[in-house]
N, C-alpha and C positions, 0 to 999 in steps of 0.2 A: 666711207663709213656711213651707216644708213642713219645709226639712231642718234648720233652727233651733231653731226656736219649737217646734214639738211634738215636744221633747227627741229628735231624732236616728230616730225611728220612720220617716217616710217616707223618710228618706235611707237608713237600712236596707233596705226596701221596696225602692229603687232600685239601692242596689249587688248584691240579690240576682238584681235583672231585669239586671242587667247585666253580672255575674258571668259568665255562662255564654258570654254573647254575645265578650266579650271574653278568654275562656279558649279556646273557640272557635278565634278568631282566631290567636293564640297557639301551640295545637295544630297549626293546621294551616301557620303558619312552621316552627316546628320540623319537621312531618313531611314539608314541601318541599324541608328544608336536606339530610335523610336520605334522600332522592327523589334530587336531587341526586348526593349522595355514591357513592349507590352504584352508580348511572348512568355517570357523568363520572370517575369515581376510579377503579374496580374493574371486572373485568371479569366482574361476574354477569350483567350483563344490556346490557352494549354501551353504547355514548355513545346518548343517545335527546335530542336538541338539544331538544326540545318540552316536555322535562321541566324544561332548565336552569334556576336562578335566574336566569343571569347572562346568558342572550340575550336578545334584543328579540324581541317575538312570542311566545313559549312562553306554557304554560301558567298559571307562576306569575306571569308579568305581567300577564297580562288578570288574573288575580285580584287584583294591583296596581290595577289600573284600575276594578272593583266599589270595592275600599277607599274610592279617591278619591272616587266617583259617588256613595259611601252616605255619607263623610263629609260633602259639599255638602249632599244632601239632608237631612241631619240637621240641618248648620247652619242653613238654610231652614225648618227646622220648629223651631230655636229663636228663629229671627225672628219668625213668626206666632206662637207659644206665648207669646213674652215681651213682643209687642209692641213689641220693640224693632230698627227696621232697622239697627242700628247692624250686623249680625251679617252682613250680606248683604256686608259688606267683608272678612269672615273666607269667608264662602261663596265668592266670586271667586275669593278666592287657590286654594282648593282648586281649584275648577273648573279654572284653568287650571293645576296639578300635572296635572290628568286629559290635561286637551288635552297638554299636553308630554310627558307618557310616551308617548300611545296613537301620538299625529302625530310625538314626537321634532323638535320646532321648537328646540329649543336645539341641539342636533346640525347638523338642517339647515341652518338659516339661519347657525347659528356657522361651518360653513364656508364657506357662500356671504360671510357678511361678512368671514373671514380672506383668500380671494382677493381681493375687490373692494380691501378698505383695503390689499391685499399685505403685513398683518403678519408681520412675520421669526421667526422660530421661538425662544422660549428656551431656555437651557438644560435639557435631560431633558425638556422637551415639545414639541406641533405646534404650528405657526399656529392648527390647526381649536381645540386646546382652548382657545385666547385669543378666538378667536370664538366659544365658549358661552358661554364668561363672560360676555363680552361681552354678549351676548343676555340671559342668567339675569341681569342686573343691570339692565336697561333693561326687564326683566318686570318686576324687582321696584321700581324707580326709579315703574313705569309705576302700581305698584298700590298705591306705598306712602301717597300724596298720601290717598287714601279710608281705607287703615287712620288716618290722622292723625286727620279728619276723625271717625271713627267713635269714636278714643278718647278726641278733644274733645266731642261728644257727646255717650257714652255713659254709663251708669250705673254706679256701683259695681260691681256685677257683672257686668257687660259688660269692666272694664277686670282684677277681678279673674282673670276667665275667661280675657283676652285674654295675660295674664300666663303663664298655663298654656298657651297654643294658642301665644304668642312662643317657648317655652321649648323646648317640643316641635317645632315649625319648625327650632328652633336646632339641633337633635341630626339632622334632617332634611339638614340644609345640609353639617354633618360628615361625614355618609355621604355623600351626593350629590356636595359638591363638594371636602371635604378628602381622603375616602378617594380618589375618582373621580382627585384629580392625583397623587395616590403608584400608584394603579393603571398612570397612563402612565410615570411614575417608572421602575416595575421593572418596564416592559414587556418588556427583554430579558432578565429571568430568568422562565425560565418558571413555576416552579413557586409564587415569591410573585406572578407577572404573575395565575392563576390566583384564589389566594387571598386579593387584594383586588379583584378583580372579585366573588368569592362574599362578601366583609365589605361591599361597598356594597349590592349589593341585597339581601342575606338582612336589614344592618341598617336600610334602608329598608323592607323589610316590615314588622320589628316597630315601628316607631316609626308607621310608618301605624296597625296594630293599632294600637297607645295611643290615638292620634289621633281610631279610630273609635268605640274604646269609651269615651274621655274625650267627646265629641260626640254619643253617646248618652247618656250624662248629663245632658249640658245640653241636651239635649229634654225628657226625663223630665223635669228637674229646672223646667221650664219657665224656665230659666237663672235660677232665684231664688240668693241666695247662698248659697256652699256652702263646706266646708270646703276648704284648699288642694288639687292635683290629686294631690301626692304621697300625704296624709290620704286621699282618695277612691278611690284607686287599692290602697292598701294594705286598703282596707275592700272594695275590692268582690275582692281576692284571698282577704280570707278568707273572703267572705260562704258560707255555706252554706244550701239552700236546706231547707226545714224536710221 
């Protein structure tokens, strides 16, 4: 075991390689949020929609959309790395974050199934946002059966890791789906209508960042055990490289 047994060296090793990659990341949320700001807020340089956090299509979503792609493939390479497929159930879920950003199926289909079932509208929201739910919960209903499976399974560190990758999904779900229904909330004010659209996706980017750079770990790390994600994360912010 590398980041154990020979007292904390290669886990060093790792949070220096990963240091950068996840600082990176990081950097360039914050300097999308300031991209943003002074785009959309100010009139230096005009509303430029391709710039937005907060539309569908622009720029900083397709970078959304690498996040997801790189975070799959990383899980995929701690499945082969560890020998264990238990990982390829963590892999899935990512994949399909990728499919529903890029396709927007929770969107889509939410409202196709708000018409069809003719859900009534509740208080301070539409029908359509009761049909993503909808949808977002029959995704997860649909992929939760394999995560079971996978932490029945899997190994200590597979369910240690999983612990960290739940925890991280969980702050995902907050932004996604708790900010997302206060965003329809105070749709008729404009100006918090604005700035809970820019708190969902700016705080969906950086929790992807974590995501990618806690999953690049657990490649390197060839998902041996390792210290908790909080311990690791704090080790690879201060790692410096020599």
């Amino acid at each position: 075991m590398r980041g154990v047994n020979q007292g904390g060296t290669a886990t060093t090793g790792i949070d220096r390689a990963v240091a950068p990659f996840l600082l990176l990341l990081l950097g360039t949320d914050a300097a999308l949020l300031l991209v943003h700001a002074a785009t959309q807020w100010t009139d230096w340089f005009g509303p430029l929609p391709m710039l937005a956090v907060d539309k569908d299509g622009s720029y900083p979503e397709f970078y959304q959309y690498l996040k997801w792609f790189w975070i799959t493939v990383l899980l995929l390479c701690t499945a082969w790395r560890s020998r264990s497929p238990s990982y390829l159930a963590w892999a899935a879920l990512f994949a399909y974050f990728l499919a529903d950003d890029a396709l927007r199926l929770h969107e889509v289909h939410g409202q196709r199934l708000a018409q069809w079932l003719q859900i009534p509208a509740p208080p301070h929201l539409r029908s359509r946002d009761v049909g993503e739910l909808l949808i977002s919960a029959i995704a997860g209903l649909t992929l939760l059966p394999a995560l079971l499976v996978a932490w029945w399974r899997g190994t200590a560190s597979f369910r240690a890791a999983s612990l960290d990758l739940l925890l991280l999904v969980a702050a995902l779900v907050f932004f996604g789906v708790g900010i997302d229904m206060l965003h329809v909330v105070v749709s008729g004010h404009t100006v918090l209508h604005h700035l809970f659209a820019v708190v969902e996706d700016w705080g969906e980017m950086v929790v992807a960042s974590l995501l990618a750079g806690y999953a690049l770990m657990l490649c390197l790390d060839g998902a041996a055990p390792t210290p908790s994600l909080w311990q690791r994360l704090r080790h690879v912010l201060r790692a410096r490289p020599r």
